[in-house]
C-alpha positions as CSV (number, residue, x, y, z in Angstrom):
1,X,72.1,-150.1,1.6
2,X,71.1,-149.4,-2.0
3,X,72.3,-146.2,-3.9
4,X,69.0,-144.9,-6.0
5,X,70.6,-143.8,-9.5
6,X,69.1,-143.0,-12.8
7,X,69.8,-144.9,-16.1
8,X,71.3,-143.4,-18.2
9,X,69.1,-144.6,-20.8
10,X,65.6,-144.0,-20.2
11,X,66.4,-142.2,-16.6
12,X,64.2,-144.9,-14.9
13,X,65.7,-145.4,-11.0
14,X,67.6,-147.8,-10.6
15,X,68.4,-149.4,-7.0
16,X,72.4,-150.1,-7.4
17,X,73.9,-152.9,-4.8
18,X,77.2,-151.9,-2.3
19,X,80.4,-151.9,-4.1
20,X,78.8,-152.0,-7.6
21,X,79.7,-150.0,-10.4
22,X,77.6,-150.7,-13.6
23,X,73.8,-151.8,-13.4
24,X,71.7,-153.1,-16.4
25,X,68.1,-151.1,-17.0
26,X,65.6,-154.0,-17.0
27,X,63.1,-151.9,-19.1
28,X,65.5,-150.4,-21.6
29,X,68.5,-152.9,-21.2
30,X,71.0,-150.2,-21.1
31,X,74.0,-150.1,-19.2
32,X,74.2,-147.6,-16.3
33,X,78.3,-146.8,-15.1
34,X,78.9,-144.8,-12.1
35,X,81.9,-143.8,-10.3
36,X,82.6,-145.2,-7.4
37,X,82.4,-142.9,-4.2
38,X,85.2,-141.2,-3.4
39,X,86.1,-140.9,0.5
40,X,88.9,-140.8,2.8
41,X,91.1,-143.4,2.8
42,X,90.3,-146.4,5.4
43,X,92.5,-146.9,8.4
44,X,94.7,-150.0,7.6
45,X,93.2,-152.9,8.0
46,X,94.3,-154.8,11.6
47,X,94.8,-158.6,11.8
48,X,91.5,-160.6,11.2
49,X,89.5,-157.7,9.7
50,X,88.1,-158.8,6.7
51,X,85.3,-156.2,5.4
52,X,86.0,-152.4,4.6
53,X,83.9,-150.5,6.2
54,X,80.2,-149.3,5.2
55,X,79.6,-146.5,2.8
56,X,77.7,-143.8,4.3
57,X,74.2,-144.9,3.7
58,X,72.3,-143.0,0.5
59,X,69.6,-140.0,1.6
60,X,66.5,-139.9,0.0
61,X,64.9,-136.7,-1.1
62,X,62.3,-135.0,0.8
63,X,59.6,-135.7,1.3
64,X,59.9,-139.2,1.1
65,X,62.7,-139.2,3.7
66,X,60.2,-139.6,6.4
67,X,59.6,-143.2,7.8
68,X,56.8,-144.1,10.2
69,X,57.7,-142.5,13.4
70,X,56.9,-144.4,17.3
71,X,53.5,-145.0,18.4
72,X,52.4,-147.7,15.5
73,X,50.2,-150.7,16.1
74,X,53.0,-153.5,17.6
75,X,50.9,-156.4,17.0
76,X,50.9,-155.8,13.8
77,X,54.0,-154.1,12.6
78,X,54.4,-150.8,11.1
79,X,52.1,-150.0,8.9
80,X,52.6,-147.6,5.6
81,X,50.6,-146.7,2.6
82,X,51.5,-144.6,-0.6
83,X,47.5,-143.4,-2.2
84,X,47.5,-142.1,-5.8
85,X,44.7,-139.8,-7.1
86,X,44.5,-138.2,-10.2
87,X,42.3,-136.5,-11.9
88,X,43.8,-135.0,-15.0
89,X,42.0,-132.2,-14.6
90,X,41.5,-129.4,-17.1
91,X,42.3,-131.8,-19.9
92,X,40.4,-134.0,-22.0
93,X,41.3,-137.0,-19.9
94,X,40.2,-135.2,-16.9
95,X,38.2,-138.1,-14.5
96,X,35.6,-137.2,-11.6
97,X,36.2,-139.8,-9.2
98,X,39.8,-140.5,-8.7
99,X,40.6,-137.8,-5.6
100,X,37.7,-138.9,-4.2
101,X,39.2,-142.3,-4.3
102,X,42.3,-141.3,-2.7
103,X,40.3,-139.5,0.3
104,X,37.7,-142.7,0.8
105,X,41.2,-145.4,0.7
106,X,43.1,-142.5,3.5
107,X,39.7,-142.7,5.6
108,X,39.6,-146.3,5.7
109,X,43.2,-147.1,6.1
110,X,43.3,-144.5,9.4
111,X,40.0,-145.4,10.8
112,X,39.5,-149.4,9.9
113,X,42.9,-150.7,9.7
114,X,44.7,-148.2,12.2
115,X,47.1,-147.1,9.5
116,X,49.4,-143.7,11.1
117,X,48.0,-141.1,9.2
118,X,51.7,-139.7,9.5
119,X,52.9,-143.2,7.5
120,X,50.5,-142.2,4.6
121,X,51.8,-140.0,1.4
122,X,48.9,-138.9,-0.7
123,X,49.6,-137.9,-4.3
124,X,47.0,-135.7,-5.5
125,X,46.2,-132.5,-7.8
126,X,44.9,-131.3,-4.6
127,X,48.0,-130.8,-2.8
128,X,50.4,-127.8,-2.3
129,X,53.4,-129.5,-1.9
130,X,54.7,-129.9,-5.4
131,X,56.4,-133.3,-4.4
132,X,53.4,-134.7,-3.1
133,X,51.8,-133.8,-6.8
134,X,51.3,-137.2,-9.0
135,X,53.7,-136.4,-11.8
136,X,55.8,-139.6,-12.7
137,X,59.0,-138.7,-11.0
138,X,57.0,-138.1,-7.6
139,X,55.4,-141.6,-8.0
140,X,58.9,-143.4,-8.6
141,X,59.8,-141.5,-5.3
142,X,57.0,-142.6,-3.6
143,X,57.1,-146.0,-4.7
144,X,60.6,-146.7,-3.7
145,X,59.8,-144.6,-0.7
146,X,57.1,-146.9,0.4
147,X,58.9,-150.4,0.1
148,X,62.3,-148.9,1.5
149,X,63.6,-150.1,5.1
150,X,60.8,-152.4,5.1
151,X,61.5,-155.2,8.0
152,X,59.8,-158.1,8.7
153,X,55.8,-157.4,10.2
154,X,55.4,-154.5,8.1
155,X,52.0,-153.9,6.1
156,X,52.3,-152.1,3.1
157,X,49.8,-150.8,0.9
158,X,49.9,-148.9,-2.6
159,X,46.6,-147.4,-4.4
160,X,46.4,-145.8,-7.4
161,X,42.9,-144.3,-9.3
162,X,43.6,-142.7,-12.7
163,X,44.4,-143.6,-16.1
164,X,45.8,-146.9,-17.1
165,X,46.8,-148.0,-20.1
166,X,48.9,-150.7,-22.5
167,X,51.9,-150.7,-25.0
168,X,54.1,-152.9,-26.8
169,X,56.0,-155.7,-24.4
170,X,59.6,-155.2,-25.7
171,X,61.5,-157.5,-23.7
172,X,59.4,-160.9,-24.0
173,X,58.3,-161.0,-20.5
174,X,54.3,-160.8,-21.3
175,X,52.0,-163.9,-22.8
176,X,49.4,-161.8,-24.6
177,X,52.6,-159.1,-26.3
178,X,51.6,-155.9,-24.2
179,X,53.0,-154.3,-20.7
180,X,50.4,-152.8,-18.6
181,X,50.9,-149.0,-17.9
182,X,49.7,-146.5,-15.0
183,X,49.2,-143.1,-16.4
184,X,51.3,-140.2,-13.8
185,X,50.1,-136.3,-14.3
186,X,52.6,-135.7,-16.8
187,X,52.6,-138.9,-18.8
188,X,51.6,-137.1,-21.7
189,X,54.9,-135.4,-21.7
190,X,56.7,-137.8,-19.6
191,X,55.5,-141.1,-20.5
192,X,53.8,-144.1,-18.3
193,X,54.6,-146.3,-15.5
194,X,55.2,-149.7,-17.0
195,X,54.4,-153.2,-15.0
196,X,57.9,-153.9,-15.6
197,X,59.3,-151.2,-13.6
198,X,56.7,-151.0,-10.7
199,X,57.4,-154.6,-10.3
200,X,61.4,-153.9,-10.0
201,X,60.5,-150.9,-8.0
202,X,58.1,-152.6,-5.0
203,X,57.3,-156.3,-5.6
204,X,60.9,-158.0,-5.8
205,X,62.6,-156.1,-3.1
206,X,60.4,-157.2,-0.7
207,X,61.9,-159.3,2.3
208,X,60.3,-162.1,4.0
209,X,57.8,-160.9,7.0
210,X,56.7,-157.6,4.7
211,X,53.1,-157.7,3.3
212,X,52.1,-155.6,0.8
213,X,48.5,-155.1,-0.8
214,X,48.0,-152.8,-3.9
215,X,44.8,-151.5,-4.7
216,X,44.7,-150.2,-8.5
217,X,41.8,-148.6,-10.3
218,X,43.0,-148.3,-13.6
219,X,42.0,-149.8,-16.6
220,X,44.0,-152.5,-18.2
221,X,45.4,-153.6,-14.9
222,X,45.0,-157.2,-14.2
223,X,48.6,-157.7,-14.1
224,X,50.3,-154.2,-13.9
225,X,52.3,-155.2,-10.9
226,X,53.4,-158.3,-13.0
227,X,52.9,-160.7,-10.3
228,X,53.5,-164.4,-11.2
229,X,49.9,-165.7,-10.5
230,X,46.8,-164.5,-11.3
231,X,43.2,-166.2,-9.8
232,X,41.2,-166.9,-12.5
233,X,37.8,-166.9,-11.2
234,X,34.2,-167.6,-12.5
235,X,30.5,-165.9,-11.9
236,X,29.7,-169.2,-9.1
237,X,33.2,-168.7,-7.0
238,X,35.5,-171.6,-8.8
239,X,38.7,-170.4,-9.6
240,X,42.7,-171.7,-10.5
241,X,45.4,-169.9,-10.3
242,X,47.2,-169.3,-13.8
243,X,50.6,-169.2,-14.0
244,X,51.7,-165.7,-15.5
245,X,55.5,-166.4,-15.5
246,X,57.4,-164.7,-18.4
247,X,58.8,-167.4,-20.7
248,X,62.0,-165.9,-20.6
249,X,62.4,-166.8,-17.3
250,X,63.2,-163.9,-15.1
251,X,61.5,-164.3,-11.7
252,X,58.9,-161.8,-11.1
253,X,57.9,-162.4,-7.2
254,X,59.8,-161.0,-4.3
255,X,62.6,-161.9,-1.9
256,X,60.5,-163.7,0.2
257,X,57.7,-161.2,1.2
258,X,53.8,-161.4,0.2
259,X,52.1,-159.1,-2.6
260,X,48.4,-159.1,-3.4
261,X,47.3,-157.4,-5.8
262,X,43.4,-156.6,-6.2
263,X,42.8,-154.6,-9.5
264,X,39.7,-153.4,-11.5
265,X,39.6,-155.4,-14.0
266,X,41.6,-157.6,-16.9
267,X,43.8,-156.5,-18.8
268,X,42.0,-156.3,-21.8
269,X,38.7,-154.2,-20.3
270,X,38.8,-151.1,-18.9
271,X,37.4,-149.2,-15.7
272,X,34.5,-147.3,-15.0
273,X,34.3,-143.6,-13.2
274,X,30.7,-142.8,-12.2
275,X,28.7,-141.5,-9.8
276,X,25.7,-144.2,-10.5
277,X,27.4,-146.3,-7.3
278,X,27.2,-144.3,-4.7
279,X,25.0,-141.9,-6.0
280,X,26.1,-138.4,-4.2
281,X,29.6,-138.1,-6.2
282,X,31.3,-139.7,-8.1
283,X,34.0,-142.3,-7.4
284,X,36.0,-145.2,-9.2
285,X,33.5,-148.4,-9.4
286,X,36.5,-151.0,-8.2
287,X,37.7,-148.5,-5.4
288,X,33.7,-148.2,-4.6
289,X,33.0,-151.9,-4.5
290,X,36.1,-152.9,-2.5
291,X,35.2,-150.3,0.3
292,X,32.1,-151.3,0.2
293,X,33.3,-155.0,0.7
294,X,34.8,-154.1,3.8
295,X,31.9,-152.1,5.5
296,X,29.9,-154.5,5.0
297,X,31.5,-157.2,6.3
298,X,32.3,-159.6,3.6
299,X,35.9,-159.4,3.6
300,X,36.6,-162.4,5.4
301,X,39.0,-164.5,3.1
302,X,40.1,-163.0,0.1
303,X,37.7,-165.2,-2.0
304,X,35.2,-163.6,-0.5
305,X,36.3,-160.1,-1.4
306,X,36.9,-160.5,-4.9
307,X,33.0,-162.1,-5.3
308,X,31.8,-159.1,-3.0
309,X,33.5,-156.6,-5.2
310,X,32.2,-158.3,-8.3
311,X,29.5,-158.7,-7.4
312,X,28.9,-155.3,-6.3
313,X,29.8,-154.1,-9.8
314,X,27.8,-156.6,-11.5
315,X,25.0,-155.4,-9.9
316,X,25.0,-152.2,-10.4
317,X,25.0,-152.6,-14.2
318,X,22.0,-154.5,-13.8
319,X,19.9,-152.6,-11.6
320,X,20.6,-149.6,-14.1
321,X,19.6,-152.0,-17.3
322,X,23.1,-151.3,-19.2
323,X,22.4,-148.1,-19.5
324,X,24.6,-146.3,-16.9
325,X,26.1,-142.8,-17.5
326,X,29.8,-143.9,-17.3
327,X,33.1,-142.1,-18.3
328,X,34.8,-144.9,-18.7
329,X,39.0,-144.3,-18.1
330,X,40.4,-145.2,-21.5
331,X,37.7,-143.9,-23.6
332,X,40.0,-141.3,-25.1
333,X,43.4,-143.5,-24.4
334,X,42.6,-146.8,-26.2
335,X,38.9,-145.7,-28.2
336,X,36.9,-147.4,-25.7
337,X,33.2,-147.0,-25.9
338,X,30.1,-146.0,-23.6
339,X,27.7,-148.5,-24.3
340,X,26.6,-151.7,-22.7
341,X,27.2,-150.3,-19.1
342,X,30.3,-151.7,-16.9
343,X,32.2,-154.6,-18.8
344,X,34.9,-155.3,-15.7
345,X,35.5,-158.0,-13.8
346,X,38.1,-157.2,-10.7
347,X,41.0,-159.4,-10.7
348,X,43.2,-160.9,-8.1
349,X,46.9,-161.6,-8.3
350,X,49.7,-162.9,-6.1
351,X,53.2,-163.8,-5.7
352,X,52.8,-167.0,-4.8
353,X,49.4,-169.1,-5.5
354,X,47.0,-169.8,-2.3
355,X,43.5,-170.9,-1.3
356,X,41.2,-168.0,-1.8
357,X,38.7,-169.1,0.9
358,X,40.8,-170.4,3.5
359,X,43.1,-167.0,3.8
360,X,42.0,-164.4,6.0
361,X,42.0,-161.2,4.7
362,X,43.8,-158.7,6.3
363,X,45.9,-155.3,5.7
């Protein structure tokens, strides 16, 4: 059992191992030293006992306490989800789309992929509870929430619509010098989410047997789970999978489980917020087109989902000659601009390379 602890650095969490006193930040490198537990002493040890016994395990904080109850889907494992939605509102990042976003991904998760809709945690402005509000030390919570006590057959899912951004790379783990960044409530004042941490946090804890799909509408998020792989894929279908491994070294995949990774566009483009797709409200146009994927039945292999979606965005720009109303996510973060209609392409990465059009898409 890991003990969550904060560093004392940077205060990013930090899962420490049984028995261990110091722990390195992998963002910040600083060293973390905390006292050991103190308990009553153990009964002496009697002949061929080897092993002290087990600390008490580690409580998590409500509301993220909670783990899916009885009554989930056997065949398939137990199925959780953690949804982000923010909206920014009343300041001048503020975005339209992204709650309804968050509401569309709960819908489909409960009513297409039989997801509990007491195994969901939603993080939006909407909600009363203030830990269920998408500031950045709710979304650590969450994250760690949604990958911990995962066993083998479980299907994951994290999706986030809101800002996203980039900054320096500090540590030499990224090819093109920048870490991708999701943008919490309160980054402003509390800073971003970087690539580097939501990797730690629920891509290389993940055993063997656990599946877990992320779903990010952000801008600059090609590779903000910094998986190892990324499918590079052309407008007629062909593709290879480029190798995203930092040079340093450090092995960014799990401990044996799967994570795809479908996101709304490179890392150098942002996302669009609009209300040209769907045409009643607005909505995020990679959450849109990968919903829309789905009802319509062309998510058979993951291949075909990523064309779907693409081509679903692509499409849209043209029908509407370039000239689509469009508040696009990091106008005001990173000075993009309004013209030319959507310039995304959604993006596909993985742990672990595999054939696009033989997999079966699933969640």
């Amino acid at each position: 059992m890991y003990l969550l602890v904060d560093c004392s650095n940077c205060r990013t969490p930090l899962q420490l191992p049984p028995g261990a006193t110091t722990i390195r930040c992998a963002l910040c490198r600083a060293v973390t030293r905390v006292a050991p537990l103190r308990t009553a002493a153990p009964p002496p040890y009697s002949a061929g006992q080897h092993q002290r016994p087990a600390p008490p395990p580690y409580t998590i904080p409500y509301p993220y306490n909670r783990v899916p109850s009885g009554g989930l889907p056997s065949a398939h494992g137990r199925k959780r989800a953690l949804i982000c939605g923010v909206s920014y509102k009343n300041t001048r990042h503020e975005l339209k789309g992204c709650i309804n976003d968050a509401k569309c991904m709960k819908y489909l998760l409960i009513n297409k992929f039989s997801f509990p809709e007491s195994s969901i945690v939603m993080l939006t402005e909407e909600e009363t509870d203030p830990y269920k509000r998408p500031t950045k030390q709710n979304m650590r919570m969450a994250m760690y929430w949604l990958v911990h006590g995962c066993q083998p057959g479980d299907s994951l899912v994290f999706h986030f619509s809101g800002h996203g951004s980039q900054q320096k790379d500090y540590n030499g783990d990224e090819i093109d010098g920048y870490d991708e960044t999701l943008c919490p409530l309160d980054y402003e004042s509390q800073g971003m989410i970087v690539d580097d941490e939501i990797n730690a946090t629920i891509v290389k804890p993940l055993p063997a047997g656990v599946k877990l799909h992320a779903i990010i509408d952000a801008c600059h998020s090609g590779t903000v789970l910094d998986l190892p792989f990324l499918c590079r894929m052309d407008r007629s279908g062909k593709y290879v999978w480029e190798d995203h491994r930092p040079r340093s070294g450090v092995w960014k995949g799990t401990k044996g489980g799967e994570v795809i990774s479908f996101s709304g566009c490179d890392d150098n483009q942002t996302s669009a917020d609009t209300s040209a797709m769907s045409k009643i409200t607005s909505t995020g146009a990679m959450t849109y087109s990968f919903i829309q994927a789905i009802e319509r039945g062309h998510a058979t292999t993951y291949g075909n989902m990523l064309n779907s979606m693409r081509s679903t965005i692509r499409n849209t720009d043209n029908d509407l000659g370039g000239g689509i109303v469009t508040s696009l996510l990091t106008m005001l973060l990173s000075g993009g601009s309004l013209s030319g209609g959507f310039r995304q392409e959604p993006q596909l990465t993985a742990n672990e390379p595999f054939d696009v059009y033989s997999k079966t898409f699933s969640l």
